[in-house]
matplotlib code that plots the C-alpha trace (Angstrom):
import matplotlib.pyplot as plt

x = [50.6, 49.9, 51.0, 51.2, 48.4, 49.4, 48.7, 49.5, 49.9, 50.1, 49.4, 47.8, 47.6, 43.7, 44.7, 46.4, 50.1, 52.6, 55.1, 56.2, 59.3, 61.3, 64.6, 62.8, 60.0, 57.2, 55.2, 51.8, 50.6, 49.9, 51.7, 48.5, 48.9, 52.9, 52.1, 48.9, 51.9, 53.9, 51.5, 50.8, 54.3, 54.3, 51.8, 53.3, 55.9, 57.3, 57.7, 58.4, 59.6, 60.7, 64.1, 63.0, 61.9, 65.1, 67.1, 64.7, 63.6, 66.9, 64.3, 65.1, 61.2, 61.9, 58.6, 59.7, 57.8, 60.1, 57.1, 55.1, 59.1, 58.7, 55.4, 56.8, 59.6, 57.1, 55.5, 58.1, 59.1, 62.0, 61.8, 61.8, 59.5, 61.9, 62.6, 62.4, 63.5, 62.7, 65.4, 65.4, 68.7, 70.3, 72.4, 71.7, 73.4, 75.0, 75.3, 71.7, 70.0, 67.6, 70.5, 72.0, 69.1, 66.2, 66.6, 66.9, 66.7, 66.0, 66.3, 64.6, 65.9, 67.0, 69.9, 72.3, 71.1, 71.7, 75.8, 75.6, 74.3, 77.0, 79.5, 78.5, 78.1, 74.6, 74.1, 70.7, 69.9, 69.8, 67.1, 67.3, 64.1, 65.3, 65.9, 62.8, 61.0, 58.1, 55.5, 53.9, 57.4, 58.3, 55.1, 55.3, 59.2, 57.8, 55.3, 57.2, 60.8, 61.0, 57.6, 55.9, 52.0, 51.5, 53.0, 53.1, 54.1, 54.6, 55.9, 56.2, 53.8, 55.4, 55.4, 51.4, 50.3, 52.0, 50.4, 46.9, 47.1, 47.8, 45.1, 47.6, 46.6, 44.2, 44.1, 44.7, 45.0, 44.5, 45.2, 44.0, 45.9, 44.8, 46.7, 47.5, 50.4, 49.7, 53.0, 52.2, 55.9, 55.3, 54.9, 51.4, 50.1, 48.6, 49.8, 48.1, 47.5, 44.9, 43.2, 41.1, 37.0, 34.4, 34.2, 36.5, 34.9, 35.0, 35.5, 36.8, 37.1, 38.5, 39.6, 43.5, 44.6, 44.2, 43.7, 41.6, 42.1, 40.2, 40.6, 39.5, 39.3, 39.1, 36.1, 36.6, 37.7, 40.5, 40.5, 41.2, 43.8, 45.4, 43.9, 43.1, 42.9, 39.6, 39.0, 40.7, 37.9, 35.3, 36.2, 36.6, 32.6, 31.9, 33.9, 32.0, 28.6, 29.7, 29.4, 25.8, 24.0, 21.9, 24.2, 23.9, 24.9, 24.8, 26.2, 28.9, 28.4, 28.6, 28.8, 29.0, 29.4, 28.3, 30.3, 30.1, 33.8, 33.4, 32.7, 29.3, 27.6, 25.0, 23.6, 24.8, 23.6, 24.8, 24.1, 20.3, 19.0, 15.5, 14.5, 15.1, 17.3, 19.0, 19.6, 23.3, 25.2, 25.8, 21.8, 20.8, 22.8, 22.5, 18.2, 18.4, 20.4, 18.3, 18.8, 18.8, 21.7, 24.6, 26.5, 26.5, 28.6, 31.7, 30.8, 32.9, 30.9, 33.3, 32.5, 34.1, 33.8, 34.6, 30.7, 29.7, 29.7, 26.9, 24.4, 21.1, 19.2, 18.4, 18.5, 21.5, 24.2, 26.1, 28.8, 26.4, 24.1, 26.9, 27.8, 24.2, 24.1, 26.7, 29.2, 33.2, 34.6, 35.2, 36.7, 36.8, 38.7, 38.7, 38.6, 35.3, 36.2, 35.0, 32.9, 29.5, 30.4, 33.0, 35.6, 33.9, 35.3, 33.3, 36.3, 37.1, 32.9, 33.3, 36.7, 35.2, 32.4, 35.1, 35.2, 38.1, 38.5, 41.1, 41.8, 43.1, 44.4, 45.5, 41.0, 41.5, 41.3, 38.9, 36.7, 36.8, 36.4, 32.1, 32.8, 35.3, 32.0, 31.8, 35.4, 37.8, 34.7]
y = [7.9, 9.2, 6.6, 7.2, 6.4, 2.9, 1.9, -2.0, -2.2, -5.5, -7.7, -11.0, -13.9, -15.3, -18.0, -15.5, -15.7, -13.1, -14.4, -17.9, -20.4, -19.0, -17.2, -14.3, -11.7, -12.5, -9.5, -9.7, -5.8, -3.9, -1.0, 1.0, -0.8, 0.0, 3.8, 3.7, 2.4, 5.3, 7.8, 6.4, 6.2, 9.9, 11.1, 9.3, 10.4, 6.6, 3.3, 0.4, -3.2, -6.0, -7.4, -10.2, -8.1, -6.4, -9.8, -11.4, -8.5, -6.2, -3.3, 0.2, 1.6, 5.0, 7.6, 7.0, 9.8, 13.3, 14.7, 13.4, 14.0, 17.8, 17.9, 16.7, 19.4, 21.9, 21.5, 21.3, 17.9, 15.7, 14.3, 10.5, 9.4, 8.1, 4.4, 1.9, -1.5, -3.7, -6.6, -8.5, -9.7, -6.5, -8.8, -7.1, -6.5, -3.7, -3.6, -3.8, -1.1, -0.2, 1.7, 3.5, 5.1, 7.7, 9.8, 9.4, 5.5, 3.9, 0.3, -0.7, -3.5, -4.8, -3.9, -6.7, -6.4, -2.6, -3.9, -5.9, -3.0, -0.6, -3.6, -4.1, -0.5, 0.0, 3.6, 4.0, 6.1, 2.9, 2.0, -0.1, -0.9, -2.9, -6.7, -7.5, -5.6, -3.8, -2.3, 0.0, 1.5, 1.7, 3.6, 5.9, 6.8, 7.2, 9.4, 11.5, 11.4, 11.3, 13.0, 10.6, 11.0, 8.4, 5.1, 3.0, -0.5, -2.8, -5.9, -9.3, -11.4, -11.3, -8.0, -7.4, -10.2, -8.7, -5.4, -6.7, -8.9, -6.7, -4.2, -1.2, -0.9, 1.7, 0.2, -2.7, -1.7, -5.3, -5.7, -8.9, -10.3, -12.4, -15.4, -18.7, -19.5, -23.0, -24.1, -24.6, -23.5, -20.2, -16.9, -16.1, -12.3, -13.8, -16.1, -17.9, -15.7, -13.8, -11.7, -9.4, -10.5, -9.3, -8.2, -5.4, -2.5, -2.4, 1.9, 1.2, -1.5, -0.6, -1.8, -0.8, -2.1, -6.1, -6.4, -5.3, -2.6, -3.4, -1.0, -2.8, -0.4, -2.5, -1.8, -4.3, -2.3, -2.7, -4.6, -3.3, -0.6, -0.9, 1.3, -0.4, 1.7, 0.8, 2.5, 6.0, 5.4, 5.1, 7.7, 9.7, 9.2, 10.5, 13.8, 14.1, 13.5, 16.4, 18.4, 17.8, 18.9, 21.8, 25.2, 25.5, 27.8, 25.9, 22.6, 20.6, 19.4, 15.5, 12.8, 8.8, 5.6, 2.2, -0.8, -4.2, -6.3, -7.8, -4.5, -3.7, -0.7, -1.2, 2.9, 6.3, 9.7, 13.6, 16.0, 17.3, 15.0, 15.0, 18.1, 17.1, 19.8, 17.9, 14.9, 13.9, 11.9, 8.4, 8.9, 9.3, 6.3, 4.0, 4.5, 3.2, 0.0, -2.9, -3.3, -7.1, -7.3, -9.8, -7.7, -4.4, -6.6, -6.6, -3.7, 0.4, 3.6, 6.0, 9.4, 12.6, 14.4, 12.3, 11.3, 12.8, 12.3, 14.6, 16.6, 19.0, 18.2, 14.5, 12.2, 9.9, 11.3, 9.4, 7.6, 5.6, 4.6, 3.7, 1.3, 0.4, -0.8, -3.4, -1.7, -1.8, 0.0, 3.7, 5.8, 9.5, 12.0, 15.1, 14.9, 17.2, 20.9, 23.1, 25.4, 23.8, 21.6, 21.9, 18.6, 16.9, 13.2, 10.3, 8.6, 8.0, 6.8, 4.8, 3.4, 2.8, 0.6, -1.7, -0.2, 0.8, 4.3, 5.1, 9.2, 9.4, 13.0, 13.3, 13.8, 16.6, 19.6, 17.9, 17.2, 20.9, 22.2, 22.1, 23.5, 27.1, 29.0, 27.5, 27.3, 29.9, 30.8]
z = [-62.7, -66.1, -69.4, -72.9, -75.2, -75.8, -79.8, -80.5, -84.3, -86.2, -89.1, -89.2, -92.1, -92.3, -89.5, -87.4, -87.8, -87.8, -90.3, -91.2, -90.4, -93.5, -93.8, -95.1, -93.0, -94.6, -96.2, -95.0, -95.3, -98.5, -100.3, -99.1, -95.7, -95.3, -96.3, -93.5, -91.2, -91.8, -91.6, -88.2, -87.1, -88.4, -85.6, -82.5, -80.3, -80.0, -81.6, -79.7, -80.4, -78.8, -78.6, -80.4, -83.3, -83.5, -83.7, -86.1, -88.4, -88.4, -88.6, -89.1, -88.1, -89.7, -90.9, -94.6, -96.1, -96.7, -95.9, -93.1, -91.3, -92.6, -91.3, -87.7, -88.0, -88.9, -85.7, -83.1, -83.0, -84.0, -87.7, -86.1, -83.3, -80.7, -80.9, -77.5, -77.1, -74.0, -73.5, -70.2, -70.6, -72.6, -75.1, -78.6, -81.3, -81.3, -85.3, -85.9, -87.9, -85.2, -82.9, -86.6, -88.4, -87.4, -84.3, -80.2, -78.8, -75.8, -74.2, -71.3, -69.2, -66.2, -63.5, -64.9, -68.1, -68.6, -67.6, -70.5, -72.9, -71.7, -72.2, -76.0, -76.6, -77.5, -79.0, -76.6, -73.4, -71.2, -68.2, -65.8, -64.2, -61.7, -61.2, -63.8, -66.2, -65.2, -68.1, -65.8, -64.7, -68.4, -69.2, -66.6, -67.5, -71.3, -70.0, -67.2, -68.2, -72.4, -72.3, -75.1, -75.0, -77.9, -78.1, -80.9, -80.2, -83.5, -81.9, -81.3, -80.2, -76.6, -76.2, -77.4, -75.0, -71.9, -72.7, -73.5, -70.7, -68.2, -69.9, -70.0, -74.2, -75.7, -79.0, -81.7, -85.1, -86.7, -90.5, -91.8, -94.9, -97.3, -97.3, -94.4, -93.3, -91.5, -89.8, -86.2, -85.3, -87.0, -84.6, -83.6, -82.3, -79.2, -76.3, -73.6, -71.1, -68.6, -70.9, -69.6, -69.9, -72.7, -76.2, -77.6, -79.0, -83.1, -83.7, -87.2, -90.2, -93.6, -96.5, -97.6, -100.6, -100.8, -96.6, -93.7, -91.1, -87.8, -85.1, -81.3, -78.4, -75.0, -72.7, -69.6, -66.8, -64.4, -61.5, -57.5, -57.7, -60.8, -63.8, -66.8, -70.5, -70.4, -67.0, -68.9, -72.0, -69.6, -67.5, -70.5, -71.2, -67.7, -68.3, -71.7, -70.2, -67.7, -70.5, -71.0, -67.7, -67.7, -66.6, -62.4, -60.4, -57.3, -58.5, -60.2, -63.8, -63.5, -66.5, -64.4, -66.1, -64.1, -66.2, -65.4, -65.2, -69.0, -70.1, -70.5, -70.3, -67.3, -67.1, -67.7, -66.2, -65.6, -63.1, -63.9, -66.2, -67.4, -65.5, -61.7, -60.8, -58.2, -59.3, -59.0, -62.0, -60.3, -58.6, -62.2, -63.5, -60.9, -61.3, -64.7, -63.7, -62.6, -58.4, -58.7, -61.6, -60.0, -62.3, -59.9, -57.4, -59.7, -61.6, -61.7, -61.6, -63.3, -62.0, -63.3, -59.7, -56.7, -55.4, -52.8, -48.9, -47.8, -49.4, -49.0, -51.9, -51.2, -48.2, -49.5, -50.6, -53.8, -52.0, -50.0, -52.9, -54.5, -51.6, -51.6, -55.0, -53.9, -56.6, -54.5, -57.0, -58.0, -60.3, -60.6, -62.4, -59.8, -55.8, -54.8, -53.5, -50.5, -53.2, -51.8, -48.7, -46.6, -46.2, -48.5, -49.0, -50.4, -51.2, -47.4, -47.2, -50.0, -48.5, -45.4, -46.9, -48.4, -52.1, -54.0, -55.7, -58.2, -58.8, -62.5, -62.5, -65.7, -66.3, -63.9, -66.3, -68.2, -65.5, -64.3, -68.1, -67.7, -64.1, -64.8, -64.1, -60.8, -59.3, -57.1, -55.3]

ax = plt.figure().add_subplot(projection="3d")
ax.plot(x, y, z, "-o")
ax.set_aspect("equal")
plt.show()
């Protein structure tokens, strides 16, 4: 299913603490850095925190500007993003300033704990999510139900490692501040955990004010069944690479994208490249990628058409080279129509040959955008 655009937002002293032991939050952004905040919080749809933030902070998380909140007006939405809490056990405080200031709130939690919420009165649309709290459930109810397409998600610590770890975040937006903390008892933005493999992609570094913006997108895909927000910036690639091939009149326009598990780029290709006129996307990708590469065994072809189970043009079709390569898993933004061959399915070749494919329709229409010429045929 479909989830939001998930941003995780946070700043960081030089030895990577969120605040210190002291009575007071300490401030570790900028004047420049709180008004980038808002501006941010200005072009989401939601702002999350976690319960822990709300007990220790007391946080309003408002879009302080009168205009940015115009601006959101002006285009249809609500002056306040909407706020979300996530709270296992659902004992809040039902004073705080998060549930009295800006506009709509929810709070995720469990069965028992949503009794608790209701008991203490907590002025929030409350969801259960059964006996423990799922993130891919909450995603897909933000997504589906309250129709938020960006997420921003400004803490704690807890709450960015569970997302990082289970790869479901697009981006960090890092500020660095100039100053340590040192006191070993003091919160930290990351805890132990299974991180996802590889480097994270650097798309942005700026001063503001006296600190550092970094901006990390993650590039490791997913693993088996379960999507990754890598696997949607990858499979983004292939749809844009669709929209390089040549013009055909009898053949899809392909973009594919063979990564290896810690996130490198192995090959790219597109339907058509370099004057063979029937060269498929993965055949074109997969020819640049060394044969003997250990990588290809735990490596993802993104595809933005499902690859294909039979064709004319060349002896094998891309499904089996695929499987040949020794790559066992796929994924693809668009399931391939009758326009050219009639039942086609690669997915149930490559399924057969033990690989794993992943449909992400929500690339569908971009996918198909390279293609209008050739569909309803």
């Amino acid at each position: 299913m479909p989830y939001p655009y998930v941003l995780l937002s946070a700043a960081v002293s030089l030895d990577g603490y969120l605040d210190d032991t002291g009575p007071e939050r300490l401030l570790l952004s900028s004047p420049a850095d709180f008004d980038r905040v808002d501006e941010v919080r200005a072009s989401v749809d939601a702002i999350l925190v976690g319960a822990g933030t709300i007990r220790a902070d007391n946080p309003r998380l408002l879009v302080n500007s009168p205009g940015r909140r115009s601006a959101r007006v002006a285009d249809g939405r609500p002056e306040y993003p909407l706020k979300v809490t996530v709270s296992g056990s659902g004992d809040l405080d039902p004073a705080a300033r998060f549930w009295h200031t800006g506009g709509e709130k929810v709070l995720y939690t469990t069965g028992k704990g949503a009794e608790r919420a209701r008991a203490l009165g907590i002025a929030a649309d409350v969801v259960p999510l059964g006996d423990a709290l799922d993130w891919r459930r909450l995603l897909e109810h933000l997504h589906d139900v309250r129709g938020v397409r960006r997420l921003m998600v400004e803490g704690g610590g807890r709450i960015h490692t569970q997302l990082m770890t289970q790869g479901l975040a697009d981006e960090l937006q890092l500020v660095l501040a100039p100053l340590f903390v040192g006191d070993p008892d003091a919160p930290r933005l990351f805890g132990p955990g299974s991180y996802q493999g590889g480097r994270l992609r650097l798309v942005e570094t700026r001063p503001v004010g006296d600190v550092v913006l970094m901006r990390y997108e993650p590039t490791a895909p997913g693993a088996g069944a379960l999507p990754s927000a890598a696997d949607r910036h990858w499979l983004a690639l292939a749809c844009d690479l669709a929209a390089q091939c040549p013009p055909s009149e009898t053949a899809f326009s392909v973009g594919a994208v063979v990564v290896a598990a810690d996130g490198t780029e192995l090959a790219r290709g597109h339907s058509r490249e370099g004057g063979d006129p029937v060269v498929h996307a993965e055949e074109a990708a997969l020819a640049k990628a060394d044969p003997t590469d250990p990588r290809l065994a735990g490596a993802t072809v993104y595809s933005s058409l499902e690859p294909c189970a039979r064709r004319a043009s060349r002896p094998a079709p891309c499904a089996r080279l695929i499987l040949d390569a020794g790559v066992r898993r796929v994924v693809t933004a668009w399931r391939e129509p009758d326009t050219f061959v009639t039942d086609a399915d690669g997915s149930a070749v490559l399924a057969g040959g033990g690989a794993t494919v992943l449909v992400l329709p929500e690339f569908e229409q971009r996918a198909k955008a390279p293609n209008g010429r050739l569909l309803g045929r």
